[in-house]
N, C-alpha and C positions, 0 to 999 in steps of 0.2 A: 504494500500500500504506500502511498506517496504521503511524505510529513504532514504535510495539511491536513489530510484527510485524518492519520494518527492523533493530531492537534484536536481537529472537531471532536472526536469518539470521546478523547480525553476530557473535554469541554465538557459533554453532553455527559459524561457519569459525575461527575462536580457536581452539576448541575439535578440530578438524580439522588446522590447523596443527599446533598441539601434538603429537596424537596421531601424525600423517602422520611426524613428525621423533621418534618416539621407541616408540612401535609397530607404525604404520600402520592404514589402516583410516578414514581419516578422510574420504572421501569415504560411508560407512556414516553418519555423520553430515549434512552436508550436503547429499546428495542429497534425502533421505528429508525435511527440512526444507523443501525447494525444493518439492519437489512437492505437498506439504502443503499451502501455501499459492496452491495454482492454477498453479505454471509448470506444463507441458506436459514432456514426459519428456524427451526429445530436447532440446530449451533446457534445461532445467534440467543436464542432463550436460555440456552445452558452454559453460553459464555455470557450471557449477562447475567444470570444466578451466581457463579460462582465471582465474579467480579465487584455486587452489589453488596457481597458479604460485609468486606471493611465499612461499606457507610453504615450500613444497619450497625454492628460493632461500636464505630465511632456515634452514632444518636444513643445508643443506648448506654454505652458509657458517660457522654454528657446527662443524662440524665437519671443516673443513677440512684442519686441521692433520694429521687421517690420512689424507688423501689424498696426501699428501706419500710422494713415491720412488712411487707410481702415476698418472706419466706414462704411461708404454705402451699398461696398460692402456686410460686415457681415451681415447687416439688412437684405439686400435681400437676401443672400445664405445661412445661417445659418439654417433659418425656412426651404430650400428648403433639405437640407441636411436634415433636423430631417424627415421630410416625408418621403424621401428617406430612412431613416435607418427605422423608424417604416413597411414602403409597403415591405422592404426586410425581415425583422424578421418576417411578416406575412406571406409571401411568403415561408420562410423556414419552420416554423413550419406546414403549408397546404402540402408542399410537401412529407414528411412522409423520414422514416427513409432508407428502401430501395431504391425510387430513388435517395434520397441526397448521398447515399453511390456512389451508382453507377453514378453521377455525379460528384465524387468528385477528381477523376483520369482527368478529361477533364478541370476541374474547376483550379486545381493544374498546369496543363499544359499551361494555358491560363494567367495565374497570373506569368508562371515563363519566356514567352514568351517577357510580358509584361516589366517584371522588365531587360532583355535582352537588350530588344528595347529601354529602357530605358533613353542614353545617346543620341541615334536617336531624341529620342521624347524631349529631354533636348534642342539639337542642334535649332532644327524644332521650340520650341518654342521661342528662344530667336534670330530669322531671324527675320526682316521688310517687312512688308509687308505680311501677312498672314490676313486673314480673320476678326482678332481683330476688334469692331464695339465699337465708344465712345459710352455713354449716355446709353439712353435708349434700342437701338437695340441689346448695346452689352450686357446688363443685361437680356433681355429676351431672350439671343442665351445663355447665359450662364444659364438660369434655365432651358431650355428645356434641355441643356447638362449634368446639372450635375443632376439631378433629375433621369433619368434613371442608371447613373453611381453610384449614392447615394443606388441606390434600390439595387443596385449588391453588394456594402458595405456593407447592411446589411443583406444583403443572406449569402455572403461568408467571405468578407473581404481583402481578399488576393491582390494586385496588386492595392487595390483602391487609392491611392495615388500616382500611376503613371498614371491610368487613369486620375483621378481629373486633375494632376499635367498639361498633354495633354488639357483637355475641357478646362482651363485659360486661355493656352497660348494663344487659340485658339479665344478664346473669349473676354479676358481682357489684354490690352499691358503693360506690367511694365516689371520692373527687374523680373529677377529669381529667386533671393533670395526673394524678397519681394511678388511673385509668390508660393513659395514656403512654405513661413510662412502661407500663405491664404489656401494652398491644406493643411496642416496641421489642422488649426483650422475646416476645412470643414470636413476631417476625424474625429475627434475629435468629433463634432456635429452628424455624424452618427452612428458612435459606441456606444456613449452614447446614442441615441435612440432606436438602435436595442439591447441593452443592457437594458435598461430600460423594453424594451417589455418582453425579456427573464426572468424578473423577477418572472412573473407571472405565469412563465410556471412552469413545477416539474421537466425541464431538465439539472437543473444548478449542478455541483458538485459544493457543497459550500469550501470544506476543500480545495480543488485543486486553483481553483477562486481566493481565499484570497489570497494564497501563490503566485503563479501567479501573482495577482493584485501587492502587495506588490513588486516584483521583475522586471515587467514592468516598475513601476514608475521610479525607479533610474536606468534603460535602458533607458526610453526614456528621461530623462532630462541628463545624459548625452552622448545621441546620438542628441539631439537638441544644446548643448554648442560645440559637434563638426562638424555640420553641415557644418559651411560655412567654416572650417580648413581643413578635413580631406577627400581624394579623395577618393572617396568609390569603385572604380573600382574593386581592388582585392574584399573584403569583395561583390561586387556584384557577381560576378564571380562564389566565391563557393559556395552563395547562390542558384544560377540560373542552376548550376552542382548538389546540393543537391533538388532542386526541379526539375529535372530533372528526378534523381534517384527517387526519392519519384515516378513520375507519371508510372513509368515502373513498381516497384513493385506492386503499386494499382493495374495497370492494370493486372496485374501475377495474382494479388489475388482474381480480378472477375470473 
C-alpha cells in the first residue's frame, strides 16, 4: 500500500479509538476504510477486531476508577462476554466470505440505527423503575442479555457498546457513568476474545493491524479521559450521516 493510504487507515483507527471510548460506533469508521482500499470483507472485520483491541484497553483503562466496588459484576460478565466474543468469531469465520459481504450493508445499517437511538437508549436507561432485578435475578437476566449481544460483538462489532450499554441499564440499576465504565470493560472482554480467535486464522493483515492497533490505543484512552467532559452529540451525528452513507453505497455495490 502506498504511505498515504497507510496514513488515512492510521487516521481512521485514532479516530475509532476515540469515538469506541466515548460514543461508540467506531468500527463505522474503520471498516468502511478497510474495504475501501481493496481488503476483502471478512479480513478487513478481523483485522479491525484484533487492531480495535488497544482502544477499547486504553477507554477502559481511563476509566477505570468507576469500575471500582464492581467486582461481582466483572466475575460474572467478563467470562460471559469472552464466550460471546469467541461463539461470534466462530460464527464469522463459518459464515464465508460472500454472505458476510452481503451482510455487511444490513449489518452497517443496524449499528448506525443503533448508535442514533443512542441518546433514547441513554435517556430509557437512567429512568426508575424499568425492569433492573437486584441479586441474583438481575445477574442471570443480564447473562442471558448480554451473551447473545457479546456473540454479535464478535461477529461484527459495530454498535456493540450501545447494545451492551441498553442490556445494563436494563438489567443492573447504577449511575451511567459507572454503567458505562462496565459496557466498556465488557467490550473490551469480547474483542479481545474474538481477537484472540482470529489469531489462528491466515485472515489477519498483520502490517495494517499493528498500525491500526498502535493508533486505536491513544484514541481510545483519550476518548475515555473525555468521556464524562465532552457531549458527543455533534461527533454522533456525523458518525450516524457517514454510516448512513456507507450503507447506501454497499448497497449500490451488490
Amino acid at each position: 500500500m502506498e504511505y498515504w493510504e497507510l496514513i488515512l487507515i492510521g487516521l481512521a483507527a485514532v479516530a475509532a479509538g476515540f469515538v469506541n471510548a466515548l460514543a461508540g460506533g467506531g468500527t463505522l469508521i474503520t471498516f468502511p476504510v478497510l474495504t475501501a482500499f481493496g481488503i476483502p470483507a471478512v479480513s478487513a472485520n478481523i483485522t479491525n477486531t484484533i487492531a480495535l483491541c488497544p482502544g477499547y484497553f486504553g477507554g477502559t483503562w481511563a476509566q477505570r476508577n468507576d469500575l471500582k466496588g464492581q467486582r461481582s459484576r466483572l466475575l460474572v460478565l467478563v467470562p460471559v462476554a469472552v464466550a460471546g466474543g469467541l461463539g461470534g468469531g466462530l460464527l464469522l469465520l463459518l459464515t464465508g466470505e460472500k454472505l458476510f459481504r452481503d451482510l455487511v450493508p444490513w449489518l452497517i445499517l443496524f449499528a448506525t440505527l443503533l448508535l442514533a437511538l443512542q441518546p433514547l437508549i441513554r435517556r430509557w436507561v437512567m429512568k426508575d423503575g424499568f425492569i433492573a432485578k437486584p441479586g441474583i435475578r438481575g445477574y442471570l437476566l443480564s447473562i442471558i442479555m448480554v451473551l447473545p449481544s457479546t456473540v454479535y460483538g464478535g461477529y461484527f462489532g459495530a454498535g456493540l457498546g450501545v447494545v451492551l450499554l441498553a442490556v445494563l441499564g436494563i438489567t443492573q440499576k447504577d449511575h451511567i457513568v459507572r454503567l458505562n465504565a462496565l459496557k466498556q470493560a465488557l467490550s473490551l472482554a469480547t474483542n479481545v476474545a474474538a481477537a484472540t480467535f482470529f489469531l489462528f486464522s491466515d485472515l489477519v493483515n498483520w502490517p495494517l493491524a499493528l498500525i491500526m492497533a498502535a493508533c486505536a490505543l491513544s484514541g481510545g484512552y483519550f476518548g475515555g479521559k473525555f468521556a464524562g467532559k465532552m457531549k458527543p452529540e455533534i461527533l454522533r451525528g456525523v458518525i450516524v450521516a457517514a454510516g448512513l452513507a456507507v450503507f447506501v453505497l454497499m448497497l449500490i455495490k451488490l
